[in-house]
N, C-alpha and C positions, 0 to 999 in steps of 0.2 A: 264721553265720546272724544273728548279732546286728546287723552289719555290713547286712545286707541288709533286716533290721526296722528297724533306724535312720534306713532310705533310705524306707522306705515310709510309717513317721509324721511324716516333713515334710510328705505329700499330706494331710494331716489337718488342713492350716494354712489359715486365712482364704485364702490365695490360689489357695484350689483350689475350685470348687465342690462344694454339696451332693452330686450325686449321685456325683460323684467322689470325695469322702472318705467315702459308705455304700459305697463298692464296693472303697472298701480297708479300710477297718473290717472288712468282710465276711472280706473274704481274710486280713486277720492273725486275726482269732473262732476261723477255721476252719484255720488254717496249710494254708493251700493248697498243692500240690506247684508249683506253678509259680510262685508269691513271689521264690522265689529266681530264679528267668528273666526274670522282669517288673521286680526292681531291679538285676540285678547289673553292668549295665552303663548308660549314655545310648545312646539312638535316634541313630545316627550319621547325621547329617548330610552324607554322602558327598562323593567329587568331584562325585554329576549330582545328589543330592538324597536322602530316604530313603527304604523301604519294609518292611514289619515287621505283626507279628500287630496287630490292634485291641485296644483295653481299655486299662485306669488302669496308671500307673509310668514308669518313664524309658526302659524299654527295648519300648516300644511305642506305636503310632501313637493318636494320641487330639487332644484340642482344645489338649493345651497344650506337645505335644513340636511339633505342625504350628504350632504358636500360636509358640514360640521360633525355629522354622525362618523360617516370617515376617517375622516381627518384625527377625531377624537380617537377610534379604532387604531389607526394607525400609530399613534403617540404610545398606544397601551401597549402595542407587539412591539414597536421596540425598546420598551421599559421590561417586557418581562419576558423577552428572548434576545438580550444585547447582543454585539457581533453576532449574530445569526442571518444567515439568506434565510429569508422570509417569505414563507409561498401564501396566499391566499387562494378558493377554487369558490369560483360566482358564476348564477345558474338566476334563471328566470322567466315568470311566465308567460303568459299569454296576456297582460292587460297592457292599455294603453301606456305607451312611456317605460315601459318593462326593460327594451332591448337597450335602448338608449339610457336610462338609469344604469345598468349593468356596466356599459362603456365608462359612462362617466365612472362609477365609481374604482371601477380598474384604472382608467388615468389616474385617480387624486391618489392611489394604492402606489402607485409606480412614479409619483413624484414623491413618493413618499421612500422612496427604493426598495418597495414591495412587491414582489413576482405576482404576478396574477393569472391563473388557468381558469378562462371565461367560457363556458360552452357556446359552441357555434350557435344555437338557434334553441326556443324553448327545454326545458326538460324539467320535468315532476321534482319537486323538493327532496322528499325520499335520497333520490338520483344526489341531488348536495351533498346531505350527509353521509353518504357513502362515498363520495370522492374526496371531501375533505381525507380521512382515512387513506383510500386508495390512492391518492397521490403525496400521501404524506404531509398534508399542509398544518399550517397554524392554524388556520382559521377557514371559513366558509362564512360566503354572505347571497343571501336570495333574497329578490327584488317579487315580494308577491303582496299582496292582500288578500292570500287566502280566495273564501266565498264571499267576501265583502261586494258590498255594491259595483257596479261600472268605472265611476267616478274616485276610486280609493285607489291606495299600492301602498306598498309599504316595504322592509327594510327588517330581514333576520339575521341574525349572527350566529356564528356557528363557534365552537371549541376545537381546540386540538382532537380532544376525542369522538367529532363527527356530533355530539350535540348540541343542543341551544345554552346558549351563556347561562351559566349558573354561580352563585356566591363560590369565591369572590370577582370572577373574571366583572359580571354584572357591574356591580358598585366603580370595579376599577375603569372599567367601560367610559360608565356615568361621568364618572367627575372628571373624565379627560373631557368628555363632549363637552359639560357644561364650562369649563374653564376657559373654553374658544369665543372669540367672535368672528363674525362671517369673515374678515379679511384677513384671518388666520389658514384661511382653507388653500391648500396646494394643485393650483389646477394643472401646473406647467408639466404633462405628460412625457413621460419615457417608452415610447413603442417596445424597446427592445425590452421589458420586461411584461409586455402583456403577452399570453400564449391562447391559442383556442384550442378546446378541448369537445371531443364529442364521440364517436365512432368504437372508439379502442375503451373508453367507460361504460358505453353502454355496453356492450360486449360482457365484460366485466361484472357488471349491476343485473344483466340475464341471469349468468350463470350462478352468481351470488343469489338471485330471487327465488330460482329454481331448487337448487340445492336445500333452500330451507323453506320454502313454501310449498312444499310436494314431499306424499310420504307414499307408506306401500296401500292405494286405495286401486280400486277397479274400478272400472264404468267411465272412466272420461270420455271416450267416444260418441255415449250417450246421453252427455248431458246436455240438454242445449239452453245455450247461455243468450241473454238480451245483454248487451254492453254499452253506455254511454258515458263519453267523457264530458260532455255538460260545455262543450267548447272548449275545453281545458286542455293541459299538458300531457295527462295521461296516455291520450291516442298516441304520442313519443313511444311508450312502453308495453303498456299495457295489454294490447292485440297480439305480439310478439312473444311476448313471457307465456300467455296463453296457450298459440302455438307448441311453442319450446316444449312445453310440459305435458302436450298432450291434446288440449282439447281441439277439438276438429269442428264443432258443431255451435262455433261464435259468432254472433249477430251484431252489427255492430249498429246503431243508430245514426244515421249517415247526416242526417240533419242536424246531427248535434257534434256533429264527428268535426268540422272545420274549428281549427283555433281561433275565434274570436274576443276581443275584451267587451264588446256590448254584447255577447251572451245575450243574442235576440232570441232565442225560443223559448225562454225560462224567464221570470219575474226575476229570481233570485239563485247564482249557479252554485245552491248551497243543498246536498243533500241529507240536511237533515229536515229541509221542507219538503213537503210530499206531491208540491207541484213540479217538483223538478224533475220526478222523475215518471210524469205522470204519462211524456211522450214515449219512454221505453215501456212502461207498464202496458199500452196502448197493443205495444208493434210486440210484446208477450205473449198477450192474448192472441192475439192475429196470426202467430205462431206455433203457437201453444209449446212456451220456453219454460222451461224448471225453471229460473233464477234470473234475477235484473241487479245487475252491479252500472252505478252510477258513478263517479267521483267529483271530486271540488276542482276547480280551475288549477291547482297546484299541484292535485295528486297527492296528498296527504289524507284527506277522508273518505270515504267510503259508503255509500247507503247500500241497502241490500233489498229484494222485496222475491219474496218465493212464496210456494201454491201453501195456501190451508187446508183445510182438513174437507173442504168442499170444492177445491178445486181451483178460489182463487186467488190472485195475484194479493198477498199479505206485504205493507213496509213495515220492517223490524227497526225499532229504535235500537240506539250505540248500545246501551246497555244489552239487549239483548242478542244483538251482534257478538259484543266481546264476552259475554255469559258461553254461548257456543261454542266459540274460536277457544276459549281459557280451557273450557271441558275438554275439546277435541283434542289442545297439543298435551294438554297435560296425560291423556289416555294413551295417546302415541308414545310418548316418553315412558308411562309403566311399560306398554307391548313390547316396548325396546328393553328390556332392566335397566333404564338409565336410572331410574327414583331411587337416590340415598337417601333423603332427609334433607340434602346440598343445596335444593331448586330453590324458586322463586318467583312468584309474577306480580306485576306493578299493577296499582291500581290508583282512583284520586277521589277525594274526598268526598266529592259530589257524584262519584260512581256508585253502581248497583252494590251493596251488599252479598249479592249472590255470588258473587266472585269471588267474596272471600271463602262462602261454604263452599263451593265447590270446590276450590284449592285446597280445603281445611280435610275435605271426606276421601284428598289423596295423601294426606299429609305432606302437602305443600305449604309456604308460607306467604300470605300476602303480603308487602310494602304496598301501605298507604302513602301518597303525598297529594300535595297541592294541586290546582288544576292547571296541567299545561304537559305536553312529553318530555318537556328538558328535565321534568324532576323523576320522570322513571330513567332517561336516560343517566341520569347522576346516581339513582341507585345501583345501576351496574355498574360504573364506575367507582362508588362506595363503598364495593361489595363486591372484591376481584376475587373471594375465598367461595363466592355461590356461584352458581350457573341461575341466569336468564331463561325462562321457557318463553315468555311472552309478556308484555303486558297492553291496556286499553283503559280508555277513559269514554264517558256515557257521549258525548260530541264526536263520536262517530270516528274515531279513531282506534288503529291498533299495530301493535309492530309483532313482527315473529321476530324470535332471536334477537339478538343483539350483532348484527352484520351493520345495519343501520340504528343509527343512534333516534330517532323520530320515526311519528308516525308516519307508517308506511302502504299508502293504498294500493299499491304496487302488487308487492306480497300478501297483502290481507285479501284482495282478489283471488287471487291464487290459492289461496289457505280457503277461501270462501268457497269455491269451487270442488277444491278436491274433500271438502268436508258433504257438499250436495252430491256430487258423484257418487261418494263413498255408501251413503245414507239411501240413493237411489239404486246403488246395486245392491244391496241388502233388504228390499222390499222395505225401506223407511224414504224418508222424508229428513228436510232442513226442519222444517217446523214442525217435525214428530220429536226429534232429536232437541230440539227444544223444551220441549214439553215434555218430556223424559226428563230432564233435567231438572222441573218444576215438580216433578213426582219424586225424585230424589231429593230434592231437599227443600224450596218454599217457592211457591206460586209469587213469583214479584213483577210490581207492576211501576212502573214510573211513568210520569207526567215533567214536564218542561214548559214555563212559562216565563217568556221573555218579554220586556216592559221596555217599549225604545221610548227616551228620553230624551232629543238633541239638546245640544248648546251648553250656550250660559245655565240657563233654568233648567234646564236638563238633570246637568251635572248634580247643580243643587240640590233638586229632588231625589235624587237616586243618596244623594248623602245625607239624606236629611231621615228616607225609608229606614236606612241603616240603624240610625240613630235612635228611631223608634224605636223597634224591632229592640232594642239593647236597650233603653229604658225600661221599657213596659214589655219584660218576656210575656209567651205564651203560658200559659199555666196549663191548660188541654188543647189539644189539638182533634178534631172531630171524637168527644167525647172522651180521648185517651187521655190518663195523665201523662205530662212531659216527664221525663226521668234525668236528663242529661240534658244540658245545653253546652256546645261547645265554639265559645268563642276566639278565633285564628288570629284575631286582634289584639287581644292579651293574652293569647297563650293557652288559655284556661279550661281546663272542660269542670263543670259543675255538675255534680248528683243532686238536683232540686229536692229528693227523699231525706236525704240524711244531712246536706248541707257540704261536703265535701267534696274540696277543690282540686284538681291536680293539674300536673303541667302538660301542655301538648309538646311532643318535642318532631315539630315542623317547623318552619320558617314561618313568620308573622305573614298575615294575610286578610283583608277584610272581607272575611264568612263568616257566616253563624250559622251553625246546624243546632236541629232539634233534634231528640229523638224521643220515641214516645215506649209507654210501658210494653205494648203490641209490637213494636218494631218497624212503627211508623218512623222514616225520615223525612224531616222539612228542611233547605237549605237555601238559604240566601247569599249570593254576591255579587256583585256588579263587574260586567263583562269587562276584561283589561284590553279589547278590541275593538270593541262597537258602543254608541251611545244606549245601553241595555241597563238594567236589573232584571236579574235571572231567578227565580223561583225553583229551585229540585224537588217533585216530590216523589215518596216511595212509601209503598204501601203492599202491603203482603199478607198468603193466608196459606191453610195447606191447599194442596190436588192432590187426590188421593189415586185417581183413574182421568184418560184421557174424557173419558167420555162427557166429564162434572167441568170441563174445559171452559165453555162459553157461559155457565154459571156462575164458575168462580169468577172470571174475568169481568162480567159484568158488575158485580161484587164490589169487585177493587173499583171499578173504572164508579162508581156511585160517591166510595168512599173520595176520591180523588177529587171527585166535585165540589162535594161539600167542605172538601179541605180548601180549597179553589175560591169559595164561595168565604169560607171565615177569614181568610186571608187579603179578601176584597181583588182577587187580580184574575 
């Protein structure tokens, strides 16, 4: 404890302002229980950037842990674009401290003598990485935390080519931040290099969404859509791209429709939980709407929830979202003859399998990577000899094309839509068209189980799960023998059958997937966002007929349990 007092009365030093050394005076007066959470570590400046509770100390987000993040940003653009006018384009959401983060970091940008185009007022992430591009910048930075709790924000960096830092921009990032101390950081502003941007983008980011989130389908007229932004940025976009493209028949959740950062109607403004979107499911029924699209505070995910086979309102998990979405454009692209053999769509480790057969039974090819969309956006970039159709990850994300370098709920709205539309004037369904899918090639079922861990002990526990788990493998998995374990920590994927090892060629990463002789997957790692251990499972069988639907399903959903159950989580 002494250790973690010593860390807090440095904030007490001329280089901290006033109100930030009353607010640590405060907390050592009072020996706060959280002192020790607030110094025991630095706000890691990650592979994509950081995110973490607000308030004064090292190990949270405030003016001067974002002020070194910066600063560090800034030392790297003019290391590896010398003599260069240097633009940066910063955009942010709806949480607490958001607008004001944004400011500040455009000042410390522009004592840095770096241009800055800050949008006038919220706008969806998506919307970033598309202007980084459209404006020609270095770089891009968004001021969000995501679906994180109330009390977070956080701090993304963007690339030249509109995506999330990737090796080596990353690393070079890293060791500028870490090299600094706080009274290294440049606050002394230059106005004449900050510019606001808003109006003449969005315009741009329409037209852009439309054009590749809309193909030749019928029935938009008649689909009537439930929409909530979950208080988020979305309402910016979203209603309007809608419009543009056609649909007339958009509901929007008016209650949830106000920008707010305490996200009062929702527990959590994250929809891959099912309460979040339990208000638009409500005002569905009460309508009697085809489809409920929700999004995350930022605009980057997407939940989706349309009728079953009985009428009602069904939530489709990511996976099964981007199973659809990957079917749909890649279908669009044969009708078109664009399919040479050229294509390609992204996928991540911890995603559905189903993705890949479906791409494999167009003769498309999947890229696997890590979890996160900076590493599908680096496969286009990787890979300037293929064309992009799509890619998506099982956390509820997915991008059309490559216009936008990140996930984009923007467009995936849109893509969601006119794939319901399409399926409704052809006497089908979203969740027939699913299930079609599952009769073409394997009934797959996934399950997601997240283990929140805070703190100190938190941390420990979640590294210690790990460590098990790679001691002591699985040897079966609900009765199956394991076949492969493939460990992102050393590289390695092993054939448990015959003893042979090979290399993974991804970037090192601490997961561990199992796979089993059935084609069960188990996958473990610890969320690089939130205090979590994540559990992936997946589990599959055939569907031969829609009809064997709720049979099979139950099936898997048995298997799942008991996997659930030996797993102990």
């Amino acid at each position: 404890m002494e250790e973690i007092l010593q860390k807090a009365k440095l904030w007490l030093s001329p280089t901290f302002d006033q109100e930030t050394q009353n607010e640590i005076k405060e907390l050592i007066a009072s020996n706060a229980d959280d002192l020790p959470d607030r110094f025991y570590k630095d706000a890691e400046f990650g592979t994509g950037g950081m995110r973490g509770i607000m308030g004064a100390g090292t190990n949270r987000i405030n003016k001067y842990t974002l002020g070194k993040a910066t600063q560090g940003l800034s030392n790297y653009l003019h290391k590896s674009y010398p003599n260069t006018e240097l633009k940066v384009a910063i955009a942010y959401d709806c949480r607490h401290n958001s607008k004001e983060f944004a400011t500040l970091v455009a000042e410390i940008l522009s004592a840095n003598n770096i241009k800055s185009y800050v949008f006038e007022d919220l706008r969806p992430t998506p919307e970033l990485s598309f202007s980084v591009n459209h404006l020609n910048c270095h770089a891009g930075i968004v001021l969000t935390a995501s679906h994180n709790p109330p009390e977070y924000n956080g701090y993304k960096v963007y690339w030249t080519d509109g995506g999330q830092i990737v090796p080596p921009q990353d690393k070079g990032i890293i060791t500028e931040v870490n090299s600094l101390d706080y009274s290294d950081i440049k606050f002394d502003k230059n106005e004449s290099l900050i510019s606001y941007i808003g109006e003449e983008v969005d315009e741009a980011f329409w037209n852009a969404s439309v054009k590749n989130g809309t193909f030749d389908v019928s029935g938009r007229e008649d689909l009537k859509i439930v929409f909530t932004s979950l208080h988020g940025t979305s309402i910016k976009l979203i209603p309007e791209v809608l419009k543009r493209a056609g649909y007339t028949n958009v509901h929007v959740v008016e209650e949830q429709a106000e920008p707010n950062g305490d996200f009062p109607t929702v527990k959590s403004p994250n929809p891959e939980e099912p309460e979040a979107l339990a208000m638009a499911m409500e005002y569905a029924d009460k309508i009697n709407a085809d489809i409920v699209i929700g999004t995350d505070p930022d605009s980057d995910r997407l939940g989706i929830a349309i009728r079953d086979l009985n009428g009602k309102m069904k939530l489709l998990n990511g996976n099964q979202t981007m199973s659809v979405m990957t079917d749909f454009l890649i279908k669009q692209w044969k009708n078109q003859g664009k399919l040479n053999g050229n294509q390609f769509v992204g996928s991540t480790i911890v995603s559905t399998n189903l993705v890949n057969d479906i791409a494999a039974s167009y003769g498309v090819e999947t890229k696997v990577g890590l979890t996160g969309f900076k590493w599908i956006a680096k496969m286009i970039k990787d890979h300037p000899e293929q064309e992009f159709i799509g890619g998506g990850e099982e956390s509820f994300g997915f991008m059309v094309g490559d216009f936008v370098r990140d996930k984009d709920a923007v467009t995936s709205t849109l893509l969601a839509c006119e794939i319901a539309a399409d399926a409704k004037s052809n006497n089908s369904s979203f969740y027939k068209e699913l299930l079609n899918i599952y009769i073409n090639n394997r009934f797959y079922k996934e399950h997601l189980v997240a283990l929140v861990k805070k703190g100190m002990d938190g941390a420990e526990e979640i590294k210690q799960m790990l460590v098990d788990l790679r001691n002591t493998p699985l040897a079966t998995i609900d009765g199956e023998k394991v076949t492969f374990v493939n460990d992102y920590k050393s590289s390695i994927r092993k054939n448990i059958i015959t003893g042979e090892e090979t290399t993974i060629d991804i970037p090192k990463s601490n997961v561990l997937i199992y796979e089993t002789e059935k084609g069960t997957k188990v996958a473990c790692r610890p969320s690089g966002t939130e205090p979590k251990i994540k559990f992936y499972i997946s589990v599959q069988d055939d569907l031969t007929n829609i009809d064997s639907t709720d049979k099979v399903e139950q099936l898997l959903d048995e298997r799942i349990s008991r996997i659930k159950k030996q797993l102990g989580v």
